[in-house]
N, C-alpha and C positions, 0 to 999 in steps of 0.2 A: 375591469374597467370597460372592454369592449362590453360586456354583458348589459351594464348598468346603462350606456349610451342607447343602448337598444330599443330600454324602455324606458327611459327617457322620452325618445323621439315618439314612443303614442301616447305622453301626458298630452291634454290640452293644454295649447300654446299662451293663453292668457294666464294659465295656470301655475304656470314651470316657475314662475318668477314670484309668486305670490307672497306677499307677507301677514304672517303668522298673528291673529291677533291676540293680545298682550294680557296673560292672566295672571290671576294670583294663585298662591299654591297654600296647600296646608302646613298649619305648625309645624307636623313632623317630618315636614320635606326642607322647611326654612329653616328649622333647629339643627337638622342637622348639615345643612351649607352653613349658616354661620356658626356650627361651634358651642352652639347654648344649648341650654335645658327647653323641652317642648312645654315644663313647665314657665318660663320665663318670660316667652314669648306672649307679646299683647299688639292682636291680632287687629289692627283697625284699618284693615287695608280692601276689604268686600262687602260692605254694608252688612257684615251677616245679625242674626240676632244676636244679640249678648246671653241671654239668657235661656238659648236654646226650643228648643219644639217642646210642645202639652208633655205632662208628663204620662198623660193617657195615649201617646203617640207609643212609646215605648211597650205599656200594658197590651194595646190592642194587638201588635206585630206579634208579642211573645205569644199571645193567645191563640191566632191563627192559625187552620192548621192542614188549609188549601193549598200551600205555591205551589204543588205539581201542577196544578190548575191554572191555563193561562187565561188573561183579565177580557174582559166583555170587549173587545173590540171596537164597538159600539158608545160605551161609556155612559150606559144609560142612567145606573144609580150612579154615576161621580157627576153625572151634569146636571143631574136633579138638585145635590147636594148644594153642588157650585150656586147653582141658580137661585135657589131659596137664600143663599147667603149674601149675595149680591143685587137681590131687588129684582129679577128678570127671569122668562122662562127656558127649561131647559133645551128647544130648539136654537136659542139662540147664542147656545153656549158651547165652545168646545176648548178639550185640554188636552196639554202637550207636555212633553220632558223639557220643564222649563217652558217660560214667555218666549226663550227663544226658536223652541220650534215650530211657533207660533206664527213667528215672525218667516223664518224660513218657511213655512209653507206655503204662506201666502204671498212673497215674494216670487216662489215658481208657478203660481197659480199665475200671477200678471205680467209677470218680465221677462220678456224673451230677449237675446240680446241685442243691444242698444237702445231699449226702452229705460226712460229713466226714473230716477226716483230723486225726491228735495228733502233734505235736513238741514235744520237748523243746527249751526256748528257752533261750541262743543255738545256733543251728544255721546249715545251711548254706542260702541265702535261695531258692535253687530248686522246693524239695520244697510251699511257700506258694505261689508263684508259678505255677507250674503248673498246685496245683488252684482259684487262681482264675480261670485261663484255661477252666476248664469248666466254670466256675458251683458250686463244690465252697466248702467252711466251710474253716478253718483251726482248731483250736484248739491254741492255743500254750501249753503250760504253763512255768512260770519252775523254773531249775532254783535251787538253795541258794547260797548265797553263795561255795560251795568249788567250785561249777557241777559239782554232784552232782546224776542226778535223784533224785528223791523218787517210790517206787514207789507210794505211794498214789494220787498226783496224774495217774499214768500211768491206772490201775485206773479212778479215776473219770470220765476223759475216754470209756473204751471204753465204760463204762458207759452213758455217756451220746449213745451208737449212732455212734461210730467206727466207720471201717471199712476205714483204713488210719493203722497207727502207723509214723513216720522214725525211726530212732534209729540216730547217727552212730558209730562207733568205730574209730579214735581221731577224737572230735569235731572239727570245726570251727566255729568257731574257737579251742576250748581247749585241744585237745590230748589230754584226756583219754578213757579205754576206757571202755566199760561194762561190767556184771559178767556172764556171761555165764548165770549162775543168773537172772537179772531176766532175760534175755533169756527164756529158758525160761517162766519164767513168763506173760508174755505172750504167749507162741505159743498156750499152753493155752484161751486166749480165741479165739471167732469171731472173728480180726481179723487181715489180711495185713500182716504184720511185714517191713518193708524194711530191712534192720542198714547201713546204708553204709560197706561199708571201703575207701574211697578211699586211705587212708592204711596199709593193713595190711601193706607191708613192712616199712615203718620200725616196727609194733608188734611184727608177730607174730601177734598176738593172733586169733583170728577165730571166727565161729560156723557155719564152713561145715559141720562135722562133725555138727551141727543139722540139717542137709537131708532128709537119708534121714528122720527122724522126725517132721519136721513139712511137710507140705505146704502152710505159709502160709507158711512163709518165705521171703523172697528176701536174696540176697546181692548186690550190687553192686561192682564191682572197677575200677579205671582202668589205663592203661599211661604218663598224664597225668603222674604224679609220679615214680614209682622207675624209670622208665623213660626217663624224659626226651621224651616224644612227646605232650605238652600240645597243640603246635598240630596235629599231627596228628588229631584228638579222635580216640579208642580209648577206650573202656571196654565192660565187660558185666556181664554180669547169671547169679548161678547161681540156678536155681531147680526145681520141680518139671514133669518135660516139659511138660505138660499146658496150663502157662503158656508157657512158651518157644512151643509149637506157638500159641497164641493170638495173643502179639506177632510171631513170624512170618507171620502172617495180616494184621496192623493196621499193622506197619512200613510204612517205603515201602521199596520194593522192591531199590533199589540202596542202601542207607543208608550203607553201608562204601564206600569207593571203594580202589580199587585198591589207589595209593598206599599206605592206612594198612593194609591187610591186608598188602602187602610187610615194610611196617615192623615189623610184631607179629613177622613169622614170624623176623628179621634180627634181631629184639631178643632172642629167645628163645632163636636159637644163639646167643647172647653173654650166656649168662644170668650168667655166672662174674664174668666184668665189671662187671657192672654190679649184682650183688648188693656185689661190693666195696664201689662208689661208695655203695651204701645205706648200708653200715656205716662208712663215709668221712662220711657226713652225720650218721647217729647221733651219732660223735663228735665230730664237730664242732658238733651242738647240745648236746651236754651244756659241752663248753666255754662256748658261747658262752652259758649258762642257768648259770654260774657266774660269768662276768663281768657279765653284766645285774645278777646281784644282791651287786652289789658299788657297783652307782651307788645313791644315797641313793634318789633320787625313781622307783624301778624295783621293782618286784615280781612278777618273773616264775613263770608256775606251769611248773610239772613238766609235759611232752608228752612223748608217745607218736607224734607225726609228725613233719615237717618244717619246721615251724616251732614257734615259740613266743608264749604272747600273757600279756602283760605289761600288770598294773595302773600307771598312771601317778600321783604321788602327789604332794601340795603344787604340779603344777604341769597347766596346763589340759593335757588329748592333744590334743587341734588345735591348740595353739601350740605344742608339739613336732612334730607330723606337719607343719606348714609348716614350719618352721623348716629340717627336714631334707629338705623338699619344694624348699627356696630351692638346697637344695644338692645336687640329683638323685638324690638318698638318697630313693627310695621303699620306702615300708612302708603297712602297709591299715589306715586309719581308719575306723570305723564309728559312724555317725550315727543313733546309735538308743539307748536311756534305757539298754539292759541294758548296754553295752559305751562311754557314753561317757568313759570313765577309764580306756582299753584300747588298744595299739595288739599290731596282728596284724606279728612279723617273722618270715619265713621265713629259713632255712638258706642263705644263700651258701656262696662261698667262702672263705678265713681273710682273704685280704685286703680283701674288701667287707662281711666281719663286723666286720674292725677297724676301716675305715674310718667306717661307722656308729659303730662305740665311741667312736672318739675327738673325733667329731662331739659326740656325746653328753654326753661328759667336759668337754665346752668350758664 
């Protein structure tokens, strides 16, 4: 005990108390807490793909027959790749283990502590967590009850010496886009504007054609969702070179591993396929955001992603989220004031969306 107090006293003191942000776990870690089959379990609790990564992702890995070799540091063919796929060049591209170290990076490239940063609340819990990892403010502004932001509330947090603004689209957890004129307008401010489209196949929607005219903007992208390579972490970042060349300097050096640079490039020949499977899921959320509102105690809103997050009504959402939790039906509960009358379902397949339904129906 005396040992553990020891060091203790040289963690950082903002740090000691920190809380843990709230993930999801794999099948065969949830199978076996509650008691079920890993086959049983119907996973609609991470937006992941229902239908997994190219099956040329698999071909290319077993083919491979470099990993003693470690990955180009640089990233030069994976940002060529990125770049050609997404309409821009590959100076103005870089990629990380996940969108999220995307994010992390360039929150310790701008935030030193007490420097703050503005979101629009509910969002996604990283963009917080990050910059209280380097001693950075949060200011969270609440969005409208229709979880619209309200452009005023944005204005006046910059105002009040912001210095980097998150704004999700298509949001998570709602699902919904932002306008992209409010985007504009923000950029117009001293303040580096991060748009997160983690979700931009299933919209469309995007503000990358922004680039060229603002140099505070960053885009952020995954291969996480529409791609099916979540555990793979893949994402990037499009931005102006000038940053790219900085985070390339601050990264750690191998950041991408082999593996996932195979997979990008395997995903992209199979681009045809697996744009399908996107608009395989499209459809299959509007179905499935048709029957939700058909259950009395359900009020689902309109998304723009891959999943959908549903108002729970006359009956508590954590006694619905166990209930279907009793039965390996996961879905993402959130324990927090703005979303406790909310549960987040992602897009399966027809038969573990019915299953849920009929669950539900009971």
């Amino acid at each position: 005990m005396e040992n553990q107090k020891k060091i203790d006293k040289l963690i950082i003191p903002r740090l000691q108390n920190m809380q843990p942000y709230v993930p999801i776990y794999p099948p065969d870690i949830m199978a076996e807490k509650f008691g079920v089959s890993e086959n049983d379990i119907v996973k609609l609790d991470g937006n992941e793909n229902m239908f997994g990564p190219s099956p040329k992702v698999a071909q290319a890995l077993s083919e491979f027959k470099d990993y003693n070799i470690y990955p180009d540091p640089l990233q030069e063919k994976l940002r060529e790749s990125i770049a050609n796929y997404a309409g821009t060049t590959p100076d103005r591209v870089i990629a990380g283990a996940g969108s999220d170290e995307i994010i992390d990076l360039l929150i310790r490239l701008f935030i030193q502590p007490g420097d703050k940063i503005c979101q629009p609340v509910p969002t996604f819990a990283m963009y917080s967590t990050f910059t209280e990892l380097v001693g950075g403010e949060t200011i969270s502004v609440s969005m409208d009850e229709n979880f619209e932001i309200t452009e005023d509330s944005i204005l006046s947090a910059i105002n009040n010496g912001v210095k980097i603004v998150f704004l999700t689209s298509p949001n998570n957890p709602t699902g919904r886009l932002i306008d992209k004129d409010f985007v504009s307008k923000i950029l117009q401010k001293d303040v580096l504007v991060i748009v997160d489209e983690a979700y931009y196949e299933f919209s469309g929607k995007t503000c990358i054609d922004l680039i060229d005219d603002y140099s505070n903007l960053v885009i952020l992208r995954t291969f996480s969702k529409w791609a099916g390579l979540a555990g793979m972490r893949i994402g990037y970042g499009i931005m102006n070179p000038s940053l790219v060349s900085h985070l390339l300097i601050i990264k750690p050096p191998y950041n991408i591993s082999v593996a996932a640079e195979i997979a990008v490039k395997a995903s992209l020949d199979d681009l045809e396929l697996l744009l399908e499977r996107v608009e395989i899921i499209k459809n299959e959320r509007e179905w499935m955001f048709d029957r939700l509102s058909e259950i009395p105690f359900m009020e689902p809103i309109p998304s723009d992603a891959n999943f959908i997050l549903t108002k729970i009504v006359n009956l508590e959402s954590v006694e619905l989220y166990n209930r279907l939790l009793s039965k390996g039906i996961l879905v993402r509960y959130y324990e927090n004031e703005l979303l406790k009358n909310y549960l987040r379902i992602s897009i399966g397949s027809r038969e573990q969306n019915q299953k849920l339904l009929d669950f539900i129906k009971q």
